[in-house]
Structure formats: C-alpha cells, structure tokens
N, CA and C atoms as a LAMMPS dump frame, in Angstrom:
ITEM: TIMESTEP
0
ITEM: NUMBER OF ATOMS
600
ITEM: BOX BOUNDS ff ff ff
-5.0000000000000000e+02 5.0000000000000000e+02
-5.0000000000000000e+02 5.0000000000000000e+02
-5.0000000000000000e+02 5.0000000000000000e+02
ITEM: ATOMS id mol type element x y z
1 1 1 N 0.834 -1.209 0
2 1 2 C 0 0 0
3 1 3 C 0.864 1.253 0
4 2 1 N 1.633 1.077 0.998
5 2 2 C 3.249 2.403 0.591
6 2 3 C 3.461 2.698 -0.529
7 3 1 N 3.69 1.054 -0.904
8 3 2 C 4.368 1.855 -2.798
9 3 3 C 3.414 2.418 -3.81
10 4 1 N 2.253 1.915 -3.202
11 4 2 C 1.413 2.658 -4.628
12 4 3 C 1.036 4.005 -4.348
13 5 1 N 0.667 4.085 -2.796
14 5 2 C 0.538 5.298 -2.004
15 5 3 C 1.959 6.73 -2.51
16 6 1 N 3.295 5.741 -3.14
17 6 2 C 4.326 6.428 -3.427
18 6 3 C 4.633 6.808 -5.213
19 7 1 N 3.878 6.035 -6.005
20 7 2 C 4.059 5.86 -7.2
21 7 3 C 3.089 6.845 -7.123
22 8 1 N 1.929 6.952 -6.703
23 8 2 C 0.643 8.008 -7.114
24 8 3 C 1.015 9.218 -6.755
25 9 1 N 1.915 9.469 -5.208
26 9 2 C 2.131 10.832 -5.109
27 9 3 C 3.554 11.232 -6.27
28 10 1 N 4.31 10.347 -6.67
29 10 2 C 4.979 10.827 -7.952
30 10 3 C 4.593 10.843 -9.12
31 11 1 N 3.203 10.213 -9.358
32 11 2 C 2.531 10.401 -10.72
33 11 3 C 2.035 12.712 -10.61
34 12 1 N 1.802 12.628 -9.268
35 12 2 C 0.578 13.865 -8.951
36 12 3 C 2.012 14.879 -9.202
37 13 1 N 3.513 14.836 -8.87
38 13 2 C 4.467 15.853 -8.807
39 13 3 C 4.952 16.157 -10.465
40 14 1 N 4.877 14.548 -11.054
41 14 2 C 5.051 14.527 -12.54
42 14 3 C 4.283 15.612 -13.201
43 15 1 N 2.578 15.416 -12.943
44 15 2 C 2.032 15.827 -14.056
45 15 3 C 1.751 17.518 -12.926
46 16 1 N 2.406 17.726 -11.924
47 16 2 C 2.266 18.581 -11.598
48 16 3 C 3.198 19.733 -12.381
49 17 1 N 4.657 18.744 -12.527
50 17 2 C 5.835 19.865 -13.241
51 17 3 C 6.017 19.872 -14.831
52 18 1 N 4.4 18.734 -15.106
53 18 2 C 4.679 19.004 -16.959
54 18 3 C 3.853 20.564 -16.662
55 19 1 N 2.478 20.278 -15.95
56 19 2 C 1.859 21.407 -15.792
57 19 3 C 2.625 22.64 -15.735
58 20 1 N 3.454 22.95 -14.998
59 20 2 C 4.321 24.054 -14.651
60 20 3 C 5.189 24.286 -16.239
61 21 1 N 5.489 23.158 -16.726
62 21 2 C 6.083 23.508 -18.2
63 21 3 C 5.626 23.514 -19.109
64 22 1 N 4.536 23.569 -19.3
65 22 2 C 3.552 23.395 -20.587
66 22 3 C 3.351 25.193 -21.187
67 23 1 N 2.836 26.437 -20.333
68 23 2 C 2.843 27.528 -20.558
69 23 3 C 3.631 28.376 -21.289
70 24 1 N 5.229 27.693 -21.388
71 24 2 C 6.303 27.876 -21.652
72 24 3 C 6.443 27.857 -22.922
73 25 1 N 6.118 26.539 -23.148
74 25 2 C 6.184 26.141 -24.737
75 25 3 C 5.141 26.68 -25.162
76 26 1 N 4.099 26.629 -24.924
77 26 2 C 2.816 27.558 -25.359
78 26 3 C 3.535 28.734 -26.329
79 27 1 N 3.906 29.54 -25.093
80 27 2 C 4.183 30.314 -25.1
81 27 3 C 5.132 30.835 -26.479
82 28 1 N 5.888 29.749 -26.241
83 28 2 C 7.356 29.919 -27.909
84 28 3 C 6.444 29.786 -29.001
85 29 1 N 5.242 28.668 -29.378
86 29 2 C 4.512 28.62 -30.403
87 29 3 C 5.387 27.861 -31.42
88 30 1 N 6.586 27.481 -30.626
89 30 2 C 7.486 26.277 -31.95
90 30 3 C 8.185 27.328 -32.281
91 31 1 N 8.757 28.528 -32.12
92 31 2 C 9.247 29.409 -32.535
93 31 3 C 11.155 29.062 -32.124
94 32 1 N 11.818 29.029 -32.726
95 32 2 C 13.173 28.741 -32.573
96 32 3 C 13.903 30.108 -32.586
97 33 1 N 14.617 30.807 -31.804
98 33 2 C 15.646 31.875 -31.959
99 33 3 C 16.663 31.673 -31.754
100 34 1 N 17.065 32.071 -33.099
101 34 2 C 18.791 31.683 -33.429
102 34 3 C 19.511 33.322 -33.43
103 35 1 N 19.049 33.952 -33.643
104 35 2 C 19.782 35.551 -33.287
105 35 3 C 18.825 35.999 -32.666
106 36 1 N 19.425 37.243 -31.387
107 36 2 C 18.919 38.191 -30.924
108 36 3 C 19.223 39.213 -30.489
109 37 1 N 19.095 40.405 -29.581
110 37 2 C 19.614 41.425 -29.436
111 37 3 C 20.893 41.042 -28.18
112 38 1 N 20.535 40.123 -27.973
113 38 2 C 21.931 39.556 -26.722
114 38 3 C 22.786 38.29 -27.146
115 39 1 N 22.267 37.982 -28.533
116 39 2 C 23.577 36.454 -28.531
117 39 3 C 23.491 36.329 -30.582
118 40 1 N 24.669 35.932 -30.407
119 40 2 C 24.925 35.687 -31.878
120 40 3 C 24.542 34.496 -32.444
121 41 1 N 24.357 33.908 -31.533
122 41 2 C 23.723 32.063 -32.041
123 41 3 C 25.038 31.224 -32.311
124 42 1 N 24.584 30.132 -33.021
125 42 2 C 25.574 28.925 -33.005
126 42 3 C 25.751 28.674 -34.889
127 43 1 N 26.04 29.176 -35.389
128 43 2 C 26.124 29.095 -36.549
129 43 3 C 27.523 27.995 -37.113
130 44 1 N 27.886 27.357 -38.672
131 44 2 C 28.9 27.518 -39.017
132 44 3 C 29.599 28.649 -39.828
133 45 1 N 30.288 28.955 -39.993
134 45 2 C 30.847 30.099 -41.169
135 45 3 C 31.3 29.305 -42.173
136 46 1 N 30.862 29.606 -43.14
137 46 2 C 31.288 29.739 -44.87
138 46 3 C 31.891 31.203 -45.433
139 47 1 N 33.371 31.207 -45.56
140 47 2 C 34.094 33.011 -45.935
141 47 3 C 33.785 33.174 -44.253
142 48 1 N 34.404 34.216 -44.68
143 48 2 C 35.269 35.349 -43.248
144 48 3 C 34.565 36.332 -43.301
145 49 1 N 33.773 37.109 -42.331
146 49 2 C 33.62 38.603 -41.955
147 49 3 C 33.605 38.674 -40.578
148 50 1 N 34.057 40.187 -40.311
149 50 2 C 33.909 40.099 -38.917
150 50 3 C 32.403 40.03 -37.765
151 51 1 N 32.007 39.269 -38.352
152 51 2 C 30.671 39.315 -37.303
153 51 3 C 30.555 39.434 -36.181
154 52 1 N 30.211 40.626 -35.069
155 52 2 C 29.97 40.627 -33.665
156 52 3 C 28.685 40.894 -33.491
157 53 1 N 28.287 40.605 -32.017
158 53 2 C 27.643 41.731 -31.715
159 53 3 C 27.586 42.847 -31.404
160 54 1 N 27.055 44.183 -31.922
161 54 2 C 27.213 45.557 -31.239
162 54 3 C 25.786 46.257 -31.072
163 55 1 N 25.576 46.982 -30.366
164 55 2 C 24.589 47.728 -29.758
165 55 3 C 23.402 46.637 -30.39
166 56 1 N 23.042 45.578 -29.722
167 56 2 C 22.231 44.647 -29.643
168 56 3 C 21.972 44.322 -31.387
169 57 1 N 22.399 44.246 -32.237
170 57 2 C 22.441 43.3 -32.907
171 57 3 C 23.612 42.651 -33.6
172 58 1 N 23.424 41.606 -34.461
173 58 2 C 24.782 40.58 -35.043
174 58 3 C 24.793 41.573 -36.298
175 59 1 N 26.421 42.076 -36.063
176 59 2 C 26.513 42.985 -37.653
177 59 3 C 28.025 42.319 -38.171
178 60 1 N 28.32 42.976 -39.421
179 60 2 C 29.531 42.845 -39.944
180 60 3 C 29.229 44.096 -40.875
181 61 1 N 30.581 45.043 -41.436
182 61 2 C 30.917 45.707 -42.177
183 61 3 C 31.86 45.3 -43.14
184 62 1 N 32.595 44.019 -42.99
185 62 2 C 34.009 43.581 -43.622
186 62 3 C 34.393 41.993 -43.444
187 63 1 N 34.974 41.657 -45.206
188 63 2 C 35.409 40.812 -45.14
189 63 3 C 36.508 40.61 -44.938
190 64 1 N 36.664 39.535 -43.983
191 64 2 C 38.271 39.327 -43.44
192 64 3 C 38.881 38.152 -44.606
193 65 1 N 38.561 37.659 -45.502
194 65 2 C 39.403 36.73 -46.286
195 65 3 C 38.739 36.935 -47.95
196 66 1 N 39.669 37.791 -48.188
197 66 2 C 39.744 37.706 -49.791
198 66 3 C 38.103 38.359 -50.264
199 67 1 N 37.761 37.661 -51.554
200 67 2 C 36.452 38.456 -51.916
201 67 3 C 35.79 37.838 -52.2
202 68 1 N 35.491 36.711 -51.363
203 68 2 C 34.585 35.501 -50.951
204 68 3 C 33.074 35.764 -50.232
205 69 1 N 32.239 35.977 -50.579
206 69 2 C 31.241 36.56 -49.733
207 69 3 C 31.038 35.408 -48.167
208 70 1 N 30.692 36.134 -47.155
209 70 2 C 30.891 35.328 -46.392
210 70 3 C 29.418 34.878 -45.406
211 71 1 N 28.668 33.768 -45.165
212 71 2 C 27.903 33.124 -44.829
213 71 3 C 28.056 33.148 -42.981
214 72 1 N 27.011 33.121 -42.39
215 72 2 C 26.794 32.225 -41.113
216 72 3 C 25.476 31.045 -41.704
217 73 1 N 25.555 29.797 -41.071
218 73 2 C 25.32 28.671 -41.683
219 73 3 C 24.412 28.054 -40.692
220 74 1 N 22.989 27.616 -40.759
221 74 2 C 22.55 27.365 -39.347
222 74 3 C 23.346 25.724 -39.83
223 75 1 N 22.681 25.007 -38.004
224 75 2 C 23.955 24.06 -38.152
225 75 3 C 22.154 22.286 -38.167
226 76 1 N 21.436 23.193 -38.447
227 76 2 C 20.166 22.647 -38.459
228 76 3 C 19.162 22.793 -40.171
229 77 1 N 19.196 21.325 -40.689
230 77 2 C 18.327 21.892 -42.268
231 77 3 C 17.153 21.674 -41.597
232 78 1 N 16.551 22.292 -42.389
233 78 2 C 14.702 22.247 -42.349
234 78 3 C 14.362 22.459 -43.9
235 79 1 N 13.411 22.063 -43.804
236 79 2 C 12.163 21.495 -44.654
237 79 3 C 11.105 22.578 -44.992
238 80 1 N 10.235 22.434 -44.485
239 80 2 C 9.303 23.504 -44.228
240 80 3 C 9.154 24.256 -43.54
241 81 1 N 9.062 25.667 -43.055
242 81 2 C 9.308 26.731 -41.821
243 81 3 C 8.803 28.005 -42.437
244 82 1 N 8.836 29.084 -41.324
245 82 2 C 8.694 30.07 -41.248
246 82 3 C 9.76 30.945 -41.146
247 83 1 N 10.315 31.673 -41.312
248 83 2 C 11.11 32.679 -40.541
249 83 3 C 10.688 33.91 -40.273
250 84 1 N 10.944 34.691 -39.334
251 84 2 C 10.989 36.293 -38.847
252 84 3 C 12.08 36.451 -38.898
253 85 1 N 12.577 37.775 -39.29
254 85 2 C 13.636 38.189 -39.439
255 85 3 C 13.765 39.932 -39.343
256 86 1 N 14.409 40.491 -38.099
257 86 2 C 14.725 41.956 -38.214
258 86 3 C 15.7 42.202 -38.962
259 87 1 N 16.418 43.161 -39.872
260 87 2 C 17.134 43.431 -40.568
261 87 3 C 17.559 44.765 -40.639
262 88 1 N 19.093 45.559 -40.567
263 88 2 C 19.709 46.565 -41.166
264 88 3 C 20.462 47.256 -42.154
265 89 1 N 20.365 47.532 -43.078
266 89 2 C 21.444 47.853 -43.963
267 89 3 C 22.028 48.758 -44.207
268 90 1 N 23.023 48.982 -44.596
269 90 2 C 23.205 50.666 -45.172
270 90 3 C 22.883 50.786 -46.947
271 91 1 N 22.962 51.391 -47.775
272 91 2 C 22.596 51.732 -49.206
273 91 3 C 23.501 50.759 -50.096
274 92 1 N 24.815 50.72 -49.391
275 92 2 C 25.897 49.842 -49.696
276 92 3 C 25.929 48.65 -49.821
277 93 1 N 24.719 47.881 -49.073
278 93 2 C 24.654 46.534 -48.516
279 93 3 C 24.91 45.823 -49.998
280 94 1 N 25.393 44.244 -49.363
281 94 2 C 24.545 43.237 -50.312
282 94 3 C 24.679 42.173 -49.487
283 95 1 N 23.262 41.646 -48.803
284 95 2 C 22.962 40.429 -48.208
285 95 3 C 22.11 39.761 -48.483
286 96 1 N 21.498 38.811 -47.36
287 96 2 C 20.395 38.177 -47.868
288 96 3 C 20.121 36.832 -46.652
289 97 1 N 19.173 36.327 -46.82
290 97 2 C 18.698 35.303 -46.102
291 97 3 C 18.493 34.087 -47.336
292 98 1 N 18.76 33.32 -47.212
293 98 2 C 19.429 31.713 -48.314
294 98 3 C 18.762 30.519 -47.125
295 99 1 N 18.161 29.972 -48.113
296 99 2 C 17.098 29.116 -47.65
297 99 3 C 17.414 27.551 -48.781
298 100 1 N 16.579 26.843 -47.543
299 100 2 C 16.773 25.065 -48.386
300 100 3 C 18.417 25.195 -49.075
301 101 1 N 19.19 25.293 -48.375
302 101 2 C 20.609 25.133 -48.868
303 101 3 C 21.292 23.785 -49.302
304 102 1 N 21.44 23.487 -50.975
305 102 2 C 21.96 22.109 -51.302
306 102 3 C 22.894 21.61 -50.361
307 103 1 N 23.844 22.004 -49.624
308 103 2 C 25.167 21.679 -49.498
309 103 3 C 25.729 23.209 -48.404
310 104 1 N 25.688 22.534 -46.834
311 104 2 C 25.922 23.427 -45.966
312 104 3 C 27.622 24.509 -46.737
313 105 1 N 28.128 23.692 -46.91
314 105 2 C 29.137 24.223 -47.43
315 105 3 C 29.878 24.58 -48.619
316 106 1 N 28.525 25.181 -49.76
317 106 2 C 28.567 25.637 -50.451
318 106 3 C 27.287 26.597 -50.845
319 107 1 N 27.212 28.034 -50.344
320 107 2 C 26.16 28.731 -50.325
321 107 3 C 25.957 29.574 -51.548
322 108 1 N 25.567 29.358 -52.141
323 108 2 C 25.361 30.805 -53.026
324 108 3 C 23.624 30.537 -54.133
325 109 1 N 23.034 31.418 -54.645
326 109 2 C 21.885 31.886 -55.542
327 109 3 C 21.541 30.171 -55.853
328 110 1 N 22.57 29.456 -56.487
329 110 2 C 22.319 27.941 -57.224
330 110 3 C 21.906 26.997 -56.423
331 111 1 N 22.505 27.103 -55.6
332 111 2 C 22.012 25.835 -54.371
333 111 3 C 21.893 26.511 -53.089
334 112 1 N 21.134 27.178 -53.071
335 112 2 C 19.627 27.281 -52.325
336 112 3 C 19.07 28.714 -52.748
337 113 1 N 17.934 28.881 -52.189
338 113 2 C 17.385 30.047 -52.516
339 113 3 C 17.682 31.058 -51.979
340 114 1 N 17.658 32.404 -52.686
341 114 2 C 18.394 33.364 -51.981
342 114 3 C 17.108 34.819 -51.882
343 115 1 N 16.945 34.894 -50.518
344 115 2 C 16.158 36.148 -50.538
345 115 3 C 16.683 37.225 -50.315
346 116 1 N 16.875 38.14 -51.442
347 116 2 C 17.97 39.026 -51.592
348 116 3 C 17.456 40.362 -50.527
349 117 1 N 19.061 41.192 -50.005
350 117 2 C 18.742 42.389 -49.647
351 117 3 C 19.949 42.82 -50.284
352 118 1 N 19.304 43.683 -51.347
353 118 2 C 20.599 44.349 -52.491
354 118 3 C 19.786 45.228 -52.958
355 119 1 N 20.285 46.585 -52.049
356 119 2 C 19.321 47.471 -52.978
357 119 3 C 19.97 48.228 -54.735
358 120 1 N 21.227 48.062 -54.186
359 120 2 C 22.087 48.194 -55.425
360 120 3 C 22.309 47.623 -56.564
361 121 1 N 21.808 46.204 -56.868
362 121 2 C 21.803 45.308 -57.667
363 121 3 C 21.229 45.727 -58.693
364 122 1 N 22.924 45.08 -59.616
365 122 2 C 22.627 46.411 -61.242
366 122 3 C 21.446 45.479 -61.525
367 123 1 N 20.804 44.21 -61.763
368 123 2 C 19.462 43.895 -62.038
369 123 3 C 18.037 44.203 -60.879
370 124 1 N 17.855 45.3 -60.86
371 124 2 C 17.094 45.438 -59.443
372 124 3 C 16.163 44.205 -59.247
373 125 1 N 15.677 43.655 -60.694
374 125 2 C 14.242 42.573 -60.577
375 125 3 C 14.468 41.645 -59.361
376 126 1 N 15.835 41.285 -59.279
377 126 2 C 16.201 40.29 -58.69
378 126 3 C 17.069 40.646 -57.201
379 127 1 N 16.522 42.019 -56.83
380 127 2 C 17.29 43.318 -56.087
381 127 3 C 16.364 42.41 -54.232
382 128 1 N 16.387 43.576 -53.71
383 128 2 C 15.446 43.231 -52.255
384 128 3 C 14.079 43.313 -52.391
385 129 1 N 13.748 42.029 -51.576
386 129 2 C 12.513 41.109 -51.679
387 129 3 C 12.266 40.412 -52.776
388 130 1 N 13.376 40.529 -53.842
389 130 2 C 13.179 38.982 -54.765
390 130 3 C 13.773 37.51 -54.447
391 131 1 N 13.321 36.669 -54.741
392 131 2 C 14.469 34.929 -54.65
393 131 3 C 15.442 35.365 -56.342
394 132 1 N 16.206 34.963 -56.05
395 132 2 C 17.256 35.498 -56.904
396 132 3 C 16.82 34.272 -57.932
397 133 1 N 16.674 34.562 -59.197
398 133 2 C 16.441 33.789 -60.495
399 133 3 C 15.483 32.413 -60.499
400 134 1 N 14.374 33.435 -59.117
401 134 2 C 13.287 32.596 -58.831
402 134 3 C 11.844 33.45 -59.052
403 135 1 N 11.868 34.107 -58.767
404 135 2 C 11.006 35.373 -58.248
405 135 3 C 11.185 36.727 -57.886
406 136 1 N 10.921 37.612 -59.393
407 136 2 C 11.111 38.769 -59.364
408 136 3 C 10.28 40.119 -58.797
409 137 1 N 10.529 41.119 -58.334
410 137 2 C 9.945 42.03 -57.176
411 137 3 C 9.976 43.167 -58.274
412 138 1 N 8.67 43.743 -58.425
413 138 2 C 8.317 45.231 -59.617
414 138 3 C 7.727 45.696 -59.168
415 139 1 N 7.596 47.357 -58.332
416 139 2 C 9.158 47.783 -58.077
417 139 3 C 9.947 47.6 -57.059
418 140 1 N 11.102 47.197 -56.803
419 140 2 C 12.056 46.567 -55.665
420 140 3 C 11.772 47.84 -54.825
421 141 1 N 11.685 47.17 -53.73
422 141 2 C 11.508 47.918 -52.674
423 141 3 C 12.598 48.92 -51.813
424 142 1 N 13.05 49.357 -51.705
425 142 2 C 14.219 49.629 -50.607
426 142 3 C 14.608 49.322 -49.337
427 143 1 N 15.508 48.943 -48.753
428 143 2 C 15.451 48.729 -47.896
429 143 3 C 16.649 49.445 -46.917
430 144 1 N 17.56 50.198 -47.112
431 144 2 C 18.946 50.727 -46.941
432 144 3 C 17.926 51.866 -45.628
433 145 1 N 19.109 52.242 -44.185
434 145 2 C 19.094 53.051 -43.37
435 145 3 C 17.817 52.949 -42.916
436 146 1 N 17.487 51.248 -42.403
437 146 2 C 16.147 51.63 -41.626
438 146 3 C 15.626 49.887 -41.004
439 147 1 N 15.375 49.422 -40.399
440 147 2 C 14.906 48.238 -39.472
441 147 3 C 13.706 48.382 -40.536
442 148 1 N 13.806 46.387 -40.78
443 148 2 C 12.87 45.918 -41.822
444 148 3 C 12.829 44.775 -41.387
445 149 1 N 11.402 44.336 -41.468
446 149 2 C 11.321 42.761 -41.51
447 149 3 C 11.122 41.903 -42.633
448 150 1 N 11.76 40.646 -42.361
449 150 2 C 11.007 39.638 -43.69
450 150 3 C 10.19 38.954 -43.011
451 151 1 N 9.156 38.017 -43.643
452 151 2 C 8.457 37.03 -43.21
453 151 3 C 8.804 36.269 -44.313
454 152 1 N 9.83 34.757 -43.952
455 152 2 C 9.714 33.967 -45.383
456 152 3 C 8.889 32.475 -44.589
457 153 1 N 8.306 31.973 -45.881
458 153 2 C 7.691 30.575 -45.748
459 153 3 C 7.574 29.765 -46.704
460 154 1 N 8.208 29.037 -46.262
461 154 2 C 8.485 27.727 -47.328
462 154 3 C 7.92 26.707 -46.806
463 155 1 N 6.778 26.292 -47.58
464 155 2 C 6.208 24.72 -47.621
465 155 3 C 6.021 24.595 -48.68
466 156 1 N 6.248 22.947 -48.898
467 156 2 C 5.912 22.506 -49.705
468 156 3 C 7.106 23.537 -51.074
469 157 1 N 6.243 23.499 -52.175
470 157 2 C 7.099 23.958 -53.23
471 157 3 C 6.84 25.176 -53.208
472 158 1 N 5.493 25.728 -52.1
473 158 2 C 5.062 27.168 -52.05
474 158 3 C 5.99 27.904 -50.85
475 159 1 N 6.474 29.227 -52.358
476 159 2 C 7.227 30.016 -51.342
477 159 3 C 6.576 31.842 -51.265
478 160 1 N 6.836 32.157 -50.032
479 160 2 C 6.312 33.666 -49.888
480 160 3 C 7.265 34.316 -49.27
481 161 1 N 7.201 35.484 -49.309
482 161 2 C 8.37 36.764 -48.696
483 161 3 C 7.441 37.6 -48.663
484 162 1 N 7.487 37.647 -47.352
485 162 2 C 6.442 39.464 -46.611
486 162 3 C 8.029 40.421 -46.704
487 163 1 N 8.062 41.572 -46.804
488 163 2 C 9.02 42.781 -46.644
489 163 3 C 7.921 43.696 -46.115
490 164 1 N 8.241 43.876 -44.209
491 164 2 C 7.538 45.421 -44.107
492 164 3 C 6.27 44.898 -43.788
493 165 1 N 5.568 43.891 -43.801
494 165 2 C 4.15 43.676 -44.446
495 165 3 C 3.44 43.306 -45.841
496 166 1 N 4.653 44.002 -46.707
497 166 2 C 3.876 43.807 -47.929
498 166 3 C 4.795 42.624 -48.814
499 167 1 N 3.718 41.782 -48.947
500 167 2 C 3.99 40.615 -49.92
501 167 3 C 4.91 40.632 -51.285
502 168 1 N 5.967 40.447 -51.352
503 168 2 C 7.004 40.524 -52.711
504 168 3 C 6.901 39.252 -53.173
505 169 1 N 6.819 38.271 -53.131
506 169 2 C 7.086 36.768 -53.441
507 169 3 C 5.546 35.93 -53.143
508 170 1 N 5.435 34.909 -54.217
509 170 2 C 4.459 34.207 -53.933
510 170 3 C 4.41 33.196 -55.15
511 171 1 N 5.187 32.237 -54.798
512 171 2 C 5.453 31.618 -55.987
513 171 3 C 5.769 29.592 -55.721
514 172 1 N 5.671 28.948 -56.696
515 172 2 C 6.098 27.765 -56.337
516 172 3 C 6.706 27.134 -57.485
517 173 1 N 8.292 26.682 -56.561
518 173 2 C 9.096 26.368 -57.237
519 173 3 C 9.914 24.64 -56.69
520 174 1 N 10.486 24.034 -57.353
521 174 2 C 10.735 22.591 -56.539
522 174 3 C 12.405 22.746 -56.55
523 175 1 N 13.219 23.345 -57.213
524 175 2 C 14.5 23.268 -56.589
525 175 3 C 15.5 22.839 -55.734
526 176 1 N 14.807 23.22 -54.593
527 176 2 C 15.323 22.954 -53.091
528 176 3 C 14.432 22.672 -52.334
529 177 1 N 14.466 21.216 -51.963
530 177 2 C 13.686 20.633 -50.823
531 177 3 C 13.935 20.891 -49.451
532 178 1 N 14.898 20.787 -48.828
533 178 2 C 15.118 21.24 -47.36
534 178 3 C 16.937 21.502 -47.692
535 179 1 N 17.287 22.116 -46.042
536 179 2 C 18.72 22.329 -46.228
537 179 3 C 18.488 23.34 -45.14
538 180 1 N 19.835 23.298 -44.587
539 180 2 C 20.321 24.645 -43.368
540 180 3 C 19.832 26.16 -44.324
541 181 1 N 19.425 27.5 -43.544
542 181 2 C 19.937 28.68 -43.663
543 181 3 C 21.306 29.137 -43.563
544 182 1 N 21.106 30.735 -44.131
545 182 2 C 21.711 31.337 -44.021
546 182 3 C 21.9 32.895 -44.119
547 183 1 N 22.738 33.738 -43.001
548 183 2 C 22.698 34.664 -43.521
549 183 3 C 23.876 35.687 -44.117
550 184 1 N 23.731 36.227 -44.978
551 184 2 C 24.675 36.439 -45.522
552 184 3 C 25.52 37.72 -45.466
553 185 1 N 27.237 38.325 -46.006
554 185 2 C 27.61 39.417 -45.694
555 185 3 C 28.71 39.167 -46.873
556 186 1 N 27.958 40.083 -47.765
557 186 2 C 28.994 40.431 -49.101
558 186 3 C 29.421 41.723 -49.313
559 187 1 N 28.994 43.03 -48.412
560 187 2 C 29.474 44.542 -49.117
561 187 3 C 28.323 45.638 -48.149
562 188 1 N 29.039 46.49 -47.508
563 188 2 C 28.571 46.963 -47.151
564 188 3 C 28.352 47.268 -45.408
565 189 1 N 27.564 47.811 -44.829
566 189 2 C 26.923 47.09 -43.525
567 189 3 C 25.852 46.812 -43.332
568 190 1 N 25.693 45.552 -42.569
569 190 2 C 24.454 44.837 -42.484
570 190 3 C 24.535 43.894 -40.808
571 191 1 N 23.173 44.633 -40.507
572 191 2 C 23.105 43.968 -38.759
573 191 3 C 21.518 42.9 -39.055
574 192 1 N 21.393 42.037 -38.292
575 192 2 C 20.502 41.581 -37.747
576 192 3 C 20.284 41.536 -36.104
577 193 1 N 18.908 41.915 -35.984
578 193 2 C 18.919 41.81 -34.644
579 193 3 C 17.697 40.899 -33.833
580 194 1 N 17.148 40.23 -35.007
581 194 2 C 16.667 38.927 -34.59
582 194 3 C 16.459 37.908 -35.739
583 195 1 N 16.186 36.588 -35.329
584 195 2 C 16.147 35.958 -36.93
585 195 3 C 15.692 34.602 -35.55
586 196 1 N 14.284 34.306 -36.376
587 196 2 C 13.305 32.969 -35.211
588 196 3 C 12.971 32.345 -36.86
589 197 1 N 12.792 30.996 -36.419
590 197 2 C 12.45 30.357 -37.679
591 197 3 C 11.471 28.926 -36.994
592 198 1 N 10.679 28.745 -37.568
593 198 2 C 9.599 28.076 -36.496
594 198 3 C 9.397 26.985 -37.999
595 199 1 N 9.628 25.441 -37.644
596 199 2 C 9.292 24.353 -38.165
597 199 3 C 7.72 24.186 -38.383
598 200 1 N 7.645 23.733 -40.137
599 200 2 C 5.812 23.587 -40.337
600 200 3 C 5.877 21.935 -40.219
C-alpha cells in the first residue's frame, strides 16, 4: 500500500511539473531563436567577416578573407518553416537570407534560394525582396538606413516573402527541398537583430 501510495504521489508531482512547463512552450509557439539582441547564435561560417555583436544586434561591415562573400550557416536543415527576421542595412549593402541550402558548405543563388537584400543590384528585378532567379519584385523595394522585416515561408514547393508587411514573393518552385539557412555578408553594412524560424 506504501508503494502505490508512493508511485501516485509521484505520478501527482510529474504531471504537476509538466503542468508548470507546458505555458512555456505555449508560449514559444514552436518558434526557434537563433539571433537576438543579446547572442549571436551557433552558426557555421562559410568566408570570413567580422561578425559581432554591437549595440544589440549581429553585424559585420568587412570581409576578413579575400572576396569571398561570407555566410553564417545554421547548423540545423529544415524542410518547411517560417522565418521572422529583423534586418539593417546601409545603401551599400549586399545580403540576404538563403534558404533550403543544397550543401551546408557551399552557399550561393544555385544551391539554395536566396532572398535578396541588395538594394544596389545592377538587375534590381532580382534586387530586395526577390528569390534570386526565382522570383522577381516590380518595383524593388528599398530597404537601406532603416529596421525591416522579412516574413519567409516555405512549404511545400510554395514560397512567400512578406518585406515590411507587404507581400514581394508568392510563388512555387521545386529546386530545393530542405537544407540549413543562411545569412549572408557580401558589401557593405548589415546587422541583424533577430532571426526565429519556427518548423511547419
């Protein structure tokens, strides 16, 4: 009679401390944060820049090796997801967020998708808020000297890009099935100061 008297009061503490943890997760909504205004995350690097953090977000101005554009690499592929993403640039920039990546360690436009932030890009079609030689943006938006968000979502072969709110992308393409992110630092300065990506 003890032991069951003892198994029941550890069944009642169990579902007492899922209780206590359940609000929590609620709470995230499946939401994953890999950058924020206090941590740079766990990335790999592909190319050299100096990436820190400064005044709460992950920036770089410069490449430290040659004229290699240079990647942070999540160290996780996914499939289908969401991302949020805060973003900075200057006029100078050329970055981007690179999605379903063939081959962690080889990033660029071909193997995986690239959601451009280039406001300079002598082809603007393919400038900020387009997928680079996926889905073109008329008229490219700007994005230089000012906190911007993306919303990207990829399921299935259907892909979308919110900029700001307003919808640039809406298209379906089969290319790239799953694969790590990335974000990118080719010219310019460019901060992020959050980037959550939530599994569909």
């Amino acid at each position: 009679m003890l032991r069951v008297t003892a198994i029941a009061a550890g069944f009642v503490i169990g579902v007492a401390a899922l209780t206590t943890i359940q609000p929590a997760i609620s709470q995230s909504d499946g939401w994953v944060t890999l950058v924020d205004n206090t941590k740079m995350g766990d990335w790999d690097k592909v190319g050299d820049a100096n990436w820190a953090m400064k005044d709460g977000a992950l920036a770089a101005d410069k490449l430290l090796s040659g004229k290699d554009l240079a990647y942070l690499v999540s160290k996780t592929p996914y499939k289908d997801f969401q991302i949020k993403a805060e973003f900075w640039t200057d006029a100078e920039a050329n970055s981007g967020i690179f999605i379903r990546c063939d081959n962690p360690k080889v990033i660029d436009g071909k193997t995986c998708y690239e959601v451009n932030i280039f406001d300079k890009r002598p082809d603007p079609s393919y400038g900020t808020g387009a997928i680079v030689d996926v889905a073109k943006v008329n008229p490219m938006p700007k994005a230089a000297d000012k906190w911007n968000t993306y919303e990207i979502t990829a399921k299935g072969p259907k892909l979308t890009v919110i900029l700001n709110g307003e919808k640039t992308v809406d298209v379906e393409d089969t290319k790239h099935a799953a694969g790590p992110i990335a974000l990118q630092y080719g010219s310019g300065v460019v901060k992020f100061r959050k980037v959550q990506i939530k599994p569909l």
